[in-house]
C-alpha positions as CSV (number, residue, x, y, z in Angstrom):
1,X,0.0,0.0,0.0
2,X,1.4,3.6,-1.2
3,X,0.6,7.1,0.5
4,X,-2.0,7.3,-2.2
5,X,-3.8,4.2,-0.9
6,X,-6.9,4.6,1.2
7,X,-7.8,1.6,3.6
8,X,-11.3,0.7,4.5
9,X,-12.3,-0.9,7.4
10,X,-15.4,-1.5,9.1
11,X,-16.6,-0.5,12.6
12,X,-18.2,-2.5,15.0
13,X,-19.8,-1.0,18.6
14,X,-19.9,-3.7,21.5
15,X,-22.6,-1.6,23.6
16,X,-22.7,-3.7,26.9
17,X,-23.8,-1.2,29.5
18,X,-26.2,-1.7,32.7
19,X,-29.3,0.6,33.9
20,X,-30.3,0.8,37.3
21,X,-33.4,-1.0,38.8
22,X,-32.5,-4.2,36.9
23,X,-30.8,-6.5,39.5
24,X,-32.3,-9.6,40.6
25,X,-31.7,-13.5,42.0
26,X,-30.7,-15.8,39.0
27,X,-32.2,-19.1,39.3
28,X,-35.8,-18.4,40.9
29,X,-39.0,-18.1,39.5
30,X,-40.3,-14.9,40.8
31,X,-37.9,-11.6,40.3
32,X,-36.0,-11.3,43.6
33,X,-34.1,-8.4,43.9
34,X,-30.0,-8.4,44.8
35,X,-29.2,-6.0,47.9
36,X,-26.7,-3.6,47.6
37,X,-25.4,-2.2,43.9
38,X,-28.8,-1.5,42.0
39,X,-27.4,-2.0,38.2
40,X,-27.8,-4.9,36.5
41,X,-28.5,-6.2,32.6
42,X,-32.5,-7.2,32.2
43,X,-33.0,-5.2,28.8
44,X,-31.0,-6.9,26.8
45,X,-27.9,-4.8,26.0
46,X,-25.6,-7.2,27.8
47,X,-26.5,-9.5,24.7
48,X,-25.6,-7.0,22.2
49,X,-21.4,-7.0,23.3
50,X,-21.5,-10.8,22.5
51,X,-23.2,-10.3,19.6
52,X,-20.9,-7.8,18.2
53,X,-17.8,-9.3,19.3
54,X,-19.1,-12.6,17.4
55,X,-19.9,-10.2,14.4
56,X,-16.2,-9.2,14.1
57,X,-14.9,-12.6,14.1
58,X,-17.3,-13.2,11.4
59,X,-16.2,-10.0,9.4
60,X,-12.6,-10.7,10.0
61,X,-12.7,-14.6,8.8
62,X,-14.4,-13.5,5.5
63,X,-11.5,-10.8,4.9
64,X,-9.5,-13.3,5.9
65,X,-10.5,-16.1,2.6
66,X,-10.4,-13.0,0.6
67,X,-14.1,-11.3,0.2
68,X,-14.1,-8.3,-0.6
69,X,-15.6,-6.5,2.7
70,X,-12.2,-3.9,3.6
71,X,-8.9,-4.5,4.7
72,X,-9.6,-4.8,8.6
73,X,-12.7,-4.8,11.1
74,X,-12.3,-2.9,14.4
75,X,-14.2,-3.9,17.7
76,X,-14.6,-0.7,19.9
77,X,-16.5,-1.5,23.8
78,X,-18.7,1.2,25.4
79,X,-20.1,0.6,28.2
80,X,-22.2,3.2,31.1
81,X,-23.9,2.7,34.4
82,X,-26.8,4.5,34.4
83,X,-28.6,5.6,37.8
């Protein structure tokens, strides 16, 4: 690659943050809040890190046996407690 060569990538956002009010027992039947810290994952966005991180690997395996989809695939974590 040259100074006149542009590289193109693709950008993946691993969102795995935690909202407040959302903490409870694993493993029972009816929702059983945790004492102490009140953040925890019940919507779902917990999911979406794995699912992105899995979604790189994907990406980078098919740049990898030569489709066309960019040169590189970048993972970038964000993650915010929210009270």
């Amino acid at each position: 690659m040259d100074s006149r060569t542009i590289a193109i990538g693709l950008g993946i956002l691993a969102e795995y943050d935690a909202l407040s009010g959302l903490n409870q027992e694993s493993g029972v039947a009816q929702p059983t809040r945790i004492a102490g810290p009140d953040v925890g994952h019940g919507c779902g966005h917990n999911l979406l890190g794995a699912a992105s991180l899995g979604a790189a690997i994907a990406v980078k395996k098919e740049i990898e046996n030569g489709n066309n989809l960019g040169e590189k695939v970048t993972l970038v974590g964000a993650t915010k407690f929210v009270s």
